[in-house]
C-alpha positions as CSV (number, residue, x, y, z in Angstrom):
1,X,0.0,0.0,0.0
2,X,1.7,3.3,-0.8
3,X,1.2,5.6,1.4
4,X,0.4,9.4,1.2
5,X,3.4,10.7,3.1
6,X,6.9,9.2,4.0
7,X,7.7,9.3,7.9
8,X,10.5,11.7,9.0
9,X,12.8,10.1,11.5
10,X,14.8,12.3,13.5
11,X,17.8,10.5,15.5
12,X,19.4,12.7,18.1
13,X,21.3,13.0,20.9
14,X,24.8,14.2,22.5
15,X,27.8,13.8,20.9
16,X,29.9,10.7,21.0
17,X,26.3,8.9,22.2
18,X,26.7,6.6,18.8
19,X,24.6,8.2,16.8
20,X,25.9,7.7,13.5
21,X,27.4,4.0,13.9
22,X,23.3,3.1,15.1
23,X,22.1,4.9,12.1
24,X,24.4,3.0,9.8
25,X,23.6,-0.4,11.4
26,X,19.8,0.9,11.1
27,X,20.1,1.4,7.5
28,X,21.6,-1.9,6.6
29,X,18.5,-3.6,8.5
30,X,16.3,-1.8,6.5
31,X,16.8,-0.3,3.0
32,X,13.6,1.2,2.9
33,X,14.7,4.0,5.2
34,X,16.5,6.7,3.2
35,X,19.5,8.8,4.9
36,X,19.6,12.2,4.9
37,X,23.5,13.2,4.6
38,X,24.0,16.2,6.5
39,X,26.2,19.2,5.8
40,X,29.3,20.8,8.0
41,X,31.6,22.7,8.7
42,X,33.7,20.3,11.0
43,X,37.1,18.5,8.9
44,X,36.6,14.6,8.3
45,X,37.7,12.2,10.6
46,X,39.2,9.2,9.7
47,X,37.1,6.9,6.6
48,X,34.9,9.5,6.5
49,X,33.3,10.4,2.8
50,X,32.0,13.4,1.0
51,X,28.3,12.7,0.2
52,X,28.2,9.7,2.1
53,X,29.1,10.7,6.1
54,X,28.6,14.7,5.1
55,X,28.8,17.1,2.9
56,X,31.9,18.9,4.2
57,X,31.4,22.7,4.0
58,X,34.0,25.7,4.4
59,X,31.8,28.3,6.6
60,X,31.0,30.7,3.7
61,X,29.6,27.6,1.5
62,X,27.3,26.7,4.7
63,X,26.5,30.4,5.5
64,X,25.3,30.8,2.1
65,X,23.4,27.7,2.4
66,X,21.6,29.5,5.6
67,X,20.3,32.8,3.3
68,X,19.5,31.0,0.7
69,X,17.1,28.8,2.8
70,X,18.3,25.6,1.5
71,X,18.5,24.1,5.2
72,X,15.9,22.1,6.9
73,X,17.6,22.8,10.1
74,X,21.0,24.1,10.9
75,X,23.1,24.5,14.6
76,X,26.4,25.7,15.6
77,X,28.0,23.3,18.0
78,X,31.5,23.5,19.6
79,X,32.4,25.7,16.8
80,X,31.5,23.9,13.6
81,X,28.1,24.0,11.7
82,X,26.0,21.6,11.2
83,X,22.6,21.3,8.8
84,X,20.1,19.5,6.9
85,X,19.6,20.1,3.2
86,X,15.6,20.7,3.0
87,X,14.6,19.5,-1.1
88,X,15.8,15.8,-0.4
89,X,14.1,15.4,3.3
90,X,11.3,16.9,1.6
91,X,11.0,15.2,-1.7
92,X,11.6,11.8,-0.3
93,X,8.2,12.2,2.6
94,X,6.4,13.2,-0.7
95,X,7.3,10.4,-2.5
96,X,5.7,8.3,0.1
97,X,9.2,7.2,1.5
98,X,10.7,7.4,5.1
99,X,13.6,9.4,5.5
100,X,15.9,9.2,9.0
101,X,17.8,12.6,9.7
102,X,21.2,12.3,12.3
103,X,21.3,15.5,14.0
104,X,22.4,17.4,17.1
105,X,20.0,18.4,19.7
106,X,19.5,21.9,18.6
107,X,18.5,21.0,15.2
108,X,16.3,18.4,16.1
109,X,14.2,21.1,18.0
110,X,14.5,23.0,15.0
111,X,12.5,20.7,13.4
112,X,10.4,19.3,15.5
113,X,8.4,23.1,15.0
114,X,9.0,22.8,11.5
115,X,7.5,19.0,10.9
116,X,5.8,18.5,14.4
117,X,4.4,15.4,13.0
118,X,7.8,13.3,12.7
119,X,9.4,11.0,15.0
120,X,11.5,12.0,17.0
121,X,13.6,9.6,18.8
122,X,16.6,10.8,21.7
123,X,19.6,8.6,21.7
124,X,20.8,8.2,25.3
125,X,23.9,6.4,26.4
126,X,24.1,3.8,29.2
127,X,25.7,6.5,31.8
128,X,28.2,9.8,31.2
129,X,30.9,8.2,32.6
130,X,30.3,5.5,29.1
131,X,30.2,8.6,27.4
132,X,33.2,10.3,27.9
133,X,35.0,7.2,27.4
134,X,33.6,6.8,24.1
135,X,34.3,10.3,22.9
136,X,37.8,10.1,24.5
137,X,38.4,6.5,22.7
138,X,38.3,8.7,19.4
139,X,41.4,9.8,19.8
140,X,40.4,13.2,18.1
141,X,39.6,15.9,20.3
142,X,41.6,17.5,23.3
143,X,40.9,17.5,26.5
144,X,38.8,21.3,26.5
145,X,37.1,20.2,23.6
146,X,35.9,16.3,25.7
147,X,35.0,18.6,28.5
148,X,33.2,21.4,26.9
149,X,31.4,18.4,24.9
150,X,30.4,16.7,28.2
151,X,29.0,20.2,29.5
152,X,26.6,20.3,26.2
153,X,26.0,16.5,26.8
154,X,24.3,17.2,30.3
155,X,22.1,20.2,29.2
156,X,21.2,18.2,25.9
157,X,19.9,15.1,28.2
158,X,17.9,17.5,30.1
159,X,15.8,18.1,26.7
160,X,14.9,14.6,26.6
161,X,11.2,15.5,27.6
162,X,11.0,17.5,24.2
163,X,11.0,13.5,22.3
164,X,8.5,11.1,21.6
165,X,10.7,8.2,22.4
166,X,13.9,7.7,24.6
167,X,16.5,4.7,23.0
168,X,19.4,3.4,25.0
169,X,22.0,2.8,23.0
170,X,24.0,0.3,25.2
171,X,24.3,-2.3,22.7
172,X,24.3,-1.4,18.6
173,X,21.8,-4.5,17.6
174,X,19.9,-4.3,20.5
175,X,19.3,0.2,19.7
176,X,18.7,-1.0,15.8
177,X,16.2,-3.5,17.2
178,X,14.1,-0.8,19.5
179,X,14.2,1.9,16.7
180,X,12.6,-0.5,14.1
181,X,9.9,-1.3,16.5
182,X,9.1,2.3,17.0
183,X,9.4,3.1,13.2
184,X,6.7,0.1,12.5
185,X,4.3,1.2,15.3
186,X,4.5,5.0,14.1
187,X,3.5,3.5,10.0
188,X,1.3,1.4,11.5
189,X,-1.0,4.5,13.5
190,X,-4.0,5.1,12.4
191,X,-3.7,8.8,12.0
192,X,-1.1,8.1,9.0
193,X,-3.1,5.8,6.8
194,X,-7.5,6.8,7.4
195,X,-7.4,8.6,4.5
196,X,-6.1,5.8,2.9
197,X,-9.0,3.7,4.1
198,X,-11.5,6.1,3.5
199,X,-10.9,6.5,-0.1
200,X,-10.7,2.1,-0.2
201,X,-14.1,2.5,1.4
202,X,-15.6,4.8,-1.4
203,X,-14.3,3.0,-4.1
């Protein structure tokens, strides 16, 4: 049955929590779900691609992306920018397709008044201590920068009340696991497909 709209998926949460690693394991469970690639202003890290991990920005490219509209959502964190191109996120839910966007807390919230219908979802991790050992086990950042990222962490956590659903991400499969239940309960509501119904009704 195709659907009228696509679901929008928004993964978020603080940084290091495993976001993208859970996405990726997320998207090789289930091809249906499309990934929006974000765009930045932070350098790659290690095996990271353009167009595949990000679309890697200098400041003036993402600034001009800003006035010219062409973000969905955009935040500065420690520094760098981060963003979501709008026409893909867009075209996909009108195509009938679900689309999962990986983004910091800040631009979650920017969407969530944007597309108050989507599903948002908060990443947590199993305890800060866990945290800070993932983001120190990186072996990217410097000490200020860990620190000032665990301050963000703790007011980010506080804004979990602002998400539809909370996901512990202790164990990869088991985080993959809980997000595809929530993304087949959300398709199967009933709000999303009566006026699919109705029309089956008519006809």
């Amino acid at each position: 049955m195709k659907r009228e709209k696509g679901l929008l998926i928004v993964l978020s949460g603080p940084s290091g929590v495993g976001k993208g690693t859970v996405c990726a394991a997320l998207r090789r469970h289930d091809t249906q779900i499309e990934y929006s690639v974000s765009a930045t202003t932070r350098k790659p890290r290690t095996g990271e691609q353009e167009g595949v991990n990000y679309f890697f920005k200098t400041t003036e490219e993402f600034e001009n992306m800003i006035a010219n509209n062409e973000l969905l959502e955009w935040a500065k964190y420690v520094d760098n920018y981060y963003g979501s191109p709008r026409k893909f996120v867009e075209d996909t839910i009108q195509a009938g397709r679900d689309v999962i966007l990986e983004i910091e807390v800040q631009g979650a919230l920017q969407v969530k008044e944007t597309f108050p219908e989507g599903v948002f979802i908060f990443l947590m991790p199993p305890s800060l201590k866990e945290l800070r050992s993932r983001i120190e086990s990186r072996g990217t950042e410097s000490k200020d920068l860990i620190d000032s990222r665990m301050t963000v962490a703790r007011e980010e956590i506080e804004l979990m009340d602002k998400y539809d659903y909370v996901v512990e991400n202790d164990e990869v499969e088991l985080a993959v696991e809980r997000i595809k239940s929530i993304v087949t309960a959300e398709n199967c509501k009933k709000e999303r497909l009566i006026n699919i119904y109705k029309q089956l009704v008519k006809e």
